[in-house]
C-alpha positions in Angstrom: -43.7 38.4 47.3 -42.4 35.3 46.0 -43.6 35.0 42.4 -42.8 31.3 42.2 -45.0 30.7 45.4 -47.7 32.2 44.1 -47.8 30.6 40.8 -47.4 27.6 42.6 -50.2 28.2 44.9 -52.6 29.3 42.0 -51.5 26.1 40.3 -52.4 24.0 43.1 -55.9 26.2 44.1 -57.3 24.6 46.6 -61.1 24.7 48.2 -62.5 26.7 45.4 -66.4 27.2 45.3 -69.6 27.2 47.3 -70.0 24.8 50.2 -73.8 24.4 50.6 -73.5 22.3 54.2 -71.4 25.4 55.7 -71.9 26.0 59.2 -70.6 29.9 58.6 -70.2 32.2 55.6 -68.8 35.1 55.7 -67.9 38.3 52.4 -65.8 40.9 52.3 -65.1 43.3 49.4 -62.4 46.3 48.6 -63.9 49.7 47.3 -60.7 50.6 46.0 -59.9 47.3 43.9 -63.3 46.2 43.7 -62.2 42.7 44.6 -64.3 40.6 46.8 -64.0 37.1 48.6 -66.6 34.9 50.1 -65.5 31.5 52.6 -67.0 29.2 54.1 -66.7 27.1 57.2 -67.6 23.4 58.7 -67.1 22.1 61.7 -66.2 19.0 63.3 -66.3 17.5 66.9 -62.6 16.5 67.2 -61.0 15.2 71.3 -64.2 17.4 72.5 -63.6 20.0 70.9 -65.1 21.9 67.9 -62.5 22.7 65.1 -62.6 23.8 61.2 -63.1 20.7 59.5 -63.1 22.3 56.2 -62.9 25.5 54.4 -63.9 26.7 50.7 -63.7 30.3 49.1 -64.8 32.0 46.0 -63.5 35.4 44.8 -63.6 38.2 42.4 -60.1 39.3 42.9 -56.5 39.2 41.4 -54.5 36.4 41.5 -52.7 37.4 45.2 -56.1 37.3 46.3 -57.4 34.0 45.1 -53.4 32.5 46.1 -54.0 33.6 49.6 -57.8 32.7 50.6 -56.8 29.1 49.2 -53.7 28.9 51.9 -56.0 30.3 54.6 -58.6 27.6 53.7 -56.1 25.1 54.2 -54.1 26.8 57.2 -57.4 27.4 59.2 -58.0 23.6 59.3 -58.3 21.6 62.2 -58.1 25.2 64.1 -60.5 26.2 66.7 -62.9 29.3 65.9 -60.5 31.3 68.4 -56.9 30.2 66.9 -58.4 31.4 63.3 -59.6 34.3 64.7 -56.0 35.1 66.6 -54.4 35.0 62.5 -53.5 38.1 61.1 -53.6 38.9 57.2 -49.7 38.3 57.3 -49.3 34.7 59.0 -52.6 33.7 56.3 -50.2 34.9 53.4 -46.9 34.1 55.2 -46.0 31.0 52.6 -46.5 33.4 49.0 -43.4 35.8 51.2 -44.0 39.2 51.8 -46.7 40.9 50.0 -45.9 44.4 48.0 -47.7 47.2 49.4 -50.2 47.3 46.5 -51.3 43.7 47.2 -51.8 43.7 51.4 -55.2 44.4 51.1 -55.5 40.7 49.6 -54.3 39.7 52.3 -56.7 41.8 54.9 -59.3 40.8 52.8 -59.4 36.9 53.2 -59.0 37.4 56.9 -61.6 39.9 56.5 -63.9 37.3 54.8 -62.5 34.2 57.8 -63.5 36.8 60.1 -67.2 37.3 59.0 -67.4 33.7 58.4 -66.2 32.9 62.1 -68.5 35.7 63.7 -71.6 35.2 61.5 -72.0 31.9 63.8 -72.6 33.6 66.7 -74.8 36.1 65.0 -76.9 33.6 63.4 -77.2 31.9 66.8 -78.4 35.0 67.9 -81.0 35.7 65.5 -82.6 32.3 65.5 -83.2 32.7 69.3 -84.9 36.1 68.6 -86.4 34.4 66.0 -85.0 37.3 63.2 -84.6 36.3 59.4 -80.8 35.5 58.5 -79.0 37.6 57.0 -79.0 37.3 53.2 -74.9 38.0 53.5 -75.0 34.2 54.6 -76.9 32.7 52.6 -76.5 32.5 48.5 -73.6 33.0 46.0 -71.1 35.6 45.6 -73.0 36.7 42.9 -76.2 37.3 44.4 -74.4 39.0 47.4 -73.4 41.6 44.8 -76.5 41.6 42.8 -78.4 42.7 45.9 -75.4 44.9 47.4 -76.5 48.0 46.0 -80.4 47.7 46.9 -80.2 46.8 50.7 -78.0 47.9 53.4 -75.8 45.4 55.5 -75.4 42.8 52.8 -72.2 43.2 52.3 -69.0 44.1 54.9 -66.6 46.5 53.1 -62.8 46.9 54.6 -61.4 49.6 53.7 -57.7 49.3 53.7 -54.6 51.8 53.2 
């Protein structure tokens, strides 16, 4: 990993915090670090098509963690839902250089947390035409997604990584 890149990157955090208007929220968290991030998605119409206008983040993590959800927020933009889908953990942390073993999972984890953003859309779609309550992992802070994590089932997607 290039030290200077992330420095640089934490230096320059970009998209930080909630983003009440999201059209998708999605949290992932790591048993074995106990690091979790949150993101958030909006949409635009852009040539017909519907692409990532913006994208925000919070985390309880390291800094590798934090570094690399705030270059996915900005490498996801003006994507559709399927190109941001089709990026792995390595092309979303691909400008802070090649991540030490210890730290990949930061890297799975953001596209973990992209990846529950992008398919809680389709879920949510789902559930307001059975007319289901949404799911309190989309809805609320980070915090409250851990304050409840331990009390309800399915609040909360854990990855495990290796």
């Amino acid at each position: 990993m290039n030290e200077a890149a992330l420095q640089q990157a934490l230096t320059d955090t970009q998209n930080l915090g909630e983003m009440p208007d999201a059209d998708a929220v999605g949290t992932v968290g790591s048993p074995d670090c106990g690091d979790m991030v949150r993101m958030w998605i909006k949409y635009k119409e852009k040539d017909g098509r519907k692409v990532i206008d913006k994208a925000s983040f919070q985390s309880f993590g390291c800094q590798t963690a934090i570094a690399v959800a705030s270059i996915a927020t900005e490498l996801i933009r003006g994507k559709t839902k399927d190109e941001a889908l089709a990026m792995s953990a390595e092309e979303l942390s691909k400008p802070l250089g090649a991540l030490p073993p210890m730290k990949i999972h930061c890297g799975q984890m953001v596209e973990g947390a992209l990846r529950a953003a992008l398919e809680s859309e389709s879920r949510e779609k789902t559930a307001a035409e059975t007319d289901t309550l949404r799911s309190p992992d989309q809805s609320g802070t980070l915090a409250d997604a851990l304050n409840l994590a331990g009390k309800t089932q399915g609040r909360i997607k854990i990855v495990l990584t290796s």
